[in-house]
LOGU-574790 format. One record per atom (N, C-alpha, C): residue in three letters; atom name; x, y, z. Coordinates in steps of 0.02 Angstrom, whole numbers, plus 32768, in hexadecimal, padded with zeros to 4 digits. Each point is the difference from the previous one (the first is absolute). Layout:
! LOGU-574790
REC; type; atom; east; north; up
REC; ALA; CA; X; Y; Z
...
***
This chain:
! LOGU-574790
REC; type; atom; east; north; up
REC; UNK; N; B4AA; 1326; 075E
REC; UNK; CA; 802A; 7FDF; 7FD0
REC; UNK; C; 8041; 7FE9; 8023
REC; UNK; N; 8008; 7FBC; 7FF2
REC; UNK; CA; 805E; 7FE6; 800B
REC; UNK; C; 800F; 801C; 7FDB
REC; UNK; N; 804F; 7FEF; 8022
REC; UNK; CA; 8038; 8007; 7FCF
REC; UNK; C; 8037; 7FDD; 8020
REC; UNK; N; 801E; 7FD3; 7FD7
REC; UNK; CA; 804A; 7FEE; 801E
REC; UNK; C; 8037; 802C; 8013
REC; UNK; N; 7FFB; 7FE4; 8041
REC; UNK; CA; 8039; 802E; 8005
REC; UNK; C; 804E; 7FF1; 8022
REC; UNK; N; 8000; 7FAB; 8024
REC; UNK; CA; 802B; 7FE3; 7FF7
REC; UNK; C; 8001; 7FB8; 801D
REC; UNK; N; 8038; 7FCB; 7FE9
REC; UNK; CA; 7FED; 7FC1; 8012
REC; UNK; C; 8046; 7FF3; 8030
REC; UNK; N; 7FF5; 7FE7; 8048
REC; UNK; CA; 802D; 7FDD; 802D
REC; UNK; C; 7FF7; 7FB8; 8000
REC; UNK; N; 8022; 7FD5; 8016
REC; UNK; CA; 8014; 7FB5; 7FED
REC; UNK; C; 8034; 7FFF; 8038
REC; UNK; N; 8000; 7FDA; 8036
REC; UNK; CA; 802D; 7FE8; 8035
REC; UNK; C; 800E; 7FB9; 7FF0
REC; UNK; N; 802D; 7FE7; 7FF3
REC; UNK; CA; 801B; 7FC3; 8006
REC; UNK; C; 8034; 7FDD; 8036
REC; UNK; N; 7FEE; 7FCD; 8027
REC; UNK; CA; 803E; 7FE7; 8028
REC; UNK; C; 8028; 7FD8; 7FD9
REC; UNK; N; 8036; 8001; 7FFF
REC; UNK; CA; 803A; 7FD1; 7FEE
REC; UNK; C; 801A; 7FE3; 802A
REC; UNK; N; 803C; 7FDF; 800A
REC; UNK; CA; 8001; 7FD0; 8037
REC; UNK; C; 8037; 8021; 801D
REC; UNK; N; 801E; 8028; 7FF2
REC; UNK; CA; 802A; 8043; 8033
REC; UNK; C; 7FEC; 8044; 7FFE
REC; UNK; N; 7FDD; 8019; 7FD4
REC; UNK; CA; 7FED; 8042; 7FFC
REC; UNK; C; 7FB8; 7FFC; 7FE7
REC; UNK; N; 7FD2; 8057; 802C
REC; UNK; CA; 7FC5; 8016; 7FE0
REC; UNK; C; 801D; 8017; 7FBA
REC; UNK; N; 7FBE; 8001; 7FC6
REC; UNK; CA; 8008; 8026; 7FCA
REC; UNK; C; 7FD1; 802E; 7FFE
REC; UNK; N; 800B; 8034; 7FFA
REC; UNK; CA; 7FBD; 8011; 7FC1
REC; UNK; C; 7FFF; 8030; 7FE0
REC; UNK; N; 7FCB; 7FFF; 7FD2
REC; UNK; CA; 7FFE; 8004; 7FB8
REC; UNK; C; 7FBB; 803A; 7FEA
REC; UNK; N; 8024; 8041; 7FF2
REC; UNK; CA; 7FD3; 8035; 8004
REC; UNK; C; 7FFF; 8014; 7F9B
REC; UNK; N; 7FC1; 8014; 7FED
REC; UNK; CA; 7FF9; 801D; 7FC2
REC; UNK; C; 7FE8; 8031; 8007
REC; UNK; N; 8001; 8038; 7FE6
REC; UNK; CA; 7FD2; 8043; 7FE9
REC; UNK; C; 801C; 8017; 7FB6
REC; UNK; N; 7FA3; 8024; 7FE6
REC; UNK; CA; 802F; 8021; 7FD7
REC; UNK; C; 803D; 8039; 8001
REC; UNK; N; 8010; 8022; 8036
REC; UNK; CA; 801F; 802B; 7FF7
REC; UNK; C; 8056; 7FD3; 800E
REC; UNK; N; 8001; 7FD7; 802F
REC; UNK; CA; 8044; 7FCF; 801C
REC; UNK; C; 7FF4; 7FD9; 7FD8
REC; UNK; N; 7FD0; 7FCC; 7FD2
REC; UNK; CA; 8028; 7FD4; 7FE8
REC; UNK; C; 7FF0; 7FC8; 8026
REC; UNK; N; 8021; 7FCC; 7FFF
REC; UNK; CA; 8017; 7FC2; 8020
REC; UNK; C; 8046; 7FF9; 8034
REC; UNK; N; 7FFC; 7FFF; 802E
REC; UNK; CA; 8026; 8002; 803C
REC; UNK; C; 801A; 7FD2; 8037
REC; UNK; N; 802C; 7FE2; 8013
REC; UNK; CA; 7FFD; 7FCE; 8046
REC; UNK; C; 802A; 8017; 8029
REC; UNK; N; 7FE5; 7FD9; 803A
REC; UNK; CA; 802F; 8022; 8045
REC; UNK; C; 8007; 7FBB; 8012
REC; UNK; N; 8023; 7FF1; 8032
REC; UNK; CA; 801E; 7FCC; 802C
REC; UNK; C; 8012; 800D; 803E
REC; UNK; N; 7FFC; 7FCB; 8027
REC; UNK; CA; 8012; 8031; 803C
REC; UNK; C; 7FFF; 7FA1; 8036
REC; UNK; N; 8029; 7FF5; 802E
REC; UNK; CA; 7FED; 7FC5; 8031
REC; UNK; C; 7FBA; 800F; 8021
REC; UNK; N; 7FEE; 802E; 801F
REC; UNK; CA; 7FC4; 7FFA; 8012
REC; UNK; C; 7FCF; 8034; 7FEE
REC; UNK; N; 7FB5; 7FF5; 8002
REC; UNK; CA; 7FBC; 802E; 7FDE
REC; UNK; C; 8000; 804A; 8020
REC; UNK; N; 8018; 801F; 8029
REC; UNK; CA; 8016; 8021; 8028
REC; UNK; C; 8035; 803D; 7FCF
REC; UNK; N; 801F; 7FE7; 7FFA
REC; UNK; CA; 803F; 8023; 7FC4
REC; UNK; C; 7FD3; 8008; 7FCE
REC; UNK; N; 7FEC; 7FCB; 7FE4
REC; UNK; CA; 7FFC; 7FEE; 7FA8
REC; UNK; C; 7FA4; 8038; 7FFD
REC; UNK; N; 7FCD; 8019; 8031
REC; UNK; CA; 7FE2; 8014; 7FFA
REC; UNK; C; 8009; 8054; 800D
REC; UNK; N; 8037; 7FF4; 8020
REC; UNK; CA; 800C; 8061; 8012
REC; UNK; C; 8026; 8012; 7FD2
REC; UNK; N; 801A; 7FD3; 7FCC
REC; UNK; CA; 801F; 8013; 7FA8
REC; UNK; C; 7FC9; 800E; 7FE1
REC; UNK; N; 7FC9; 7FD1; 7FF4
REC; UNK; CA; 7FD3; 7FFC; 7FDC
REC; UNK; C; 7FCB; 804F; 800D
REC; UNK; N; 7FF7; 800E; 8052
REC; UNK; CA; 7FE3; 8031; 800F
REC; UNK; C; 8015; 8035; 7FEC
REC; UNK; N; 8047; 8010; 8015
REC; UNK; CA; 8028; 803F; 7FD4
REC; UNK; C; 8000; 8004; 7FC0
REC; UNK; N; 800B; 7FE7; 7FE4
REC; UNK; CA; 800C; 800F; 7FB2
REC; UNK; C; 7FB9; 7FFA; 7FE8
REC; UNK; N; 7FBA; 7FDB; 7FFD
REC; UNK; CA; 7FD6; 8031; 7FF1
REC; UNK; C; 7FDD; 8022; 8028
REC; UNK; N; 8020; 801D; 803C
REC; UNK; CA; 7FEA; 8040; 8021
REC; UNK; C; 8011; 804F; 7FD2
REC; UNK; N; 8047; 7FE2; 7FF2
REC; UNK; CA; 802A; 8027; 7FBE
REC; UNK; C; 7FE6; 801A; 7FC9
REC; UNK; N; 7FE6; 7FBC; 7FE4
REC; UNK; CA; 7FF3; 8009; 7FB2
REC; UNK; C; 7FAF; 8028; 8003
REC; UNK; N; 7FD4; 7FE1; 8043
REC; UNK; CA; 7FCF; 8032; 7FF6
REC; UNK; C; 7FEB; 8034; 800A
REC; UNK; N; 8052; 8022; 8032
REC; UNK; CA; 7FE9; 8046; 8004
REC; UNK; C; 8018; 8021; 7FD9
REC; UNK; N; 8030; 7FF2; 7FDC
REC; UNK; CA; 8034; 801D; 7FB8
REC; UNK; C; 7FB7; 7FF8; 7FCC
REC; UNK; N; 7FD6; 7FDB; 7FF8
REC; UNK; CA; 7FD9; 7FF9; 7FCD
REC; UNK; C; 7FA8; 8027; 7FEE
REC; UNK; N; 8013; 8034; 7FCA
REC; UNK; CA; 7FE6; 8020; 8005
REC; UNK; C; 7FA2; 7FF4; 7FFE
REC; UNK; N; 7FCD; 803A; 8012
REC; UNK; CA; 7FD2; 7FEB; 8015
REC; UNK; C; 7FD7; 8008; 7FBF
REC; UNK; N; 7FBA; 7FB9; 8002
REC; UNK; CA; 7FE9; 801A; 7FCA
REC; UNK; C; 7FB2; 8036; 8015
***
C-alpha cells in the first residue's frame, strides 16, 4: 500500500532557486536560496526533522 507522504517542487526564478515542500505533518513550505546547493540542504533538513520527530505507524 502507498501513502503520501510528501510533495517537493523546485522552481528557477531568474535570481533565485525555490522550492516548495508539502506534508501532512509541515504543511506547505518554501525555501529560496541563489543556488540548488543551499535551497536542497534546507529542503533535506527540515524533512530529515519532521520525519524523525514523526511518530511510527
Amino acid at each position: 500500500m502507498e501513502e503520501f507522504i510528501c510533495s517537493v517542487e523546485f522552481l528557477r526564478g531568474p535570481a533565485d532557486l525555490l522550492a516548495r515542500v508539502s506534508s501532512e505533518a509541515g504543511g506547505i513550505r518554501e525555501y529560496r536560496g541563489p543556488d540548488s546547493g543551499s535551497v536542497i540542504d534546507q529542503v533535506i533538513n527540515d524533512l530529515q526533522e519532521e520525519f524523525e520527530s514523526a511518530p511510527t505507524a
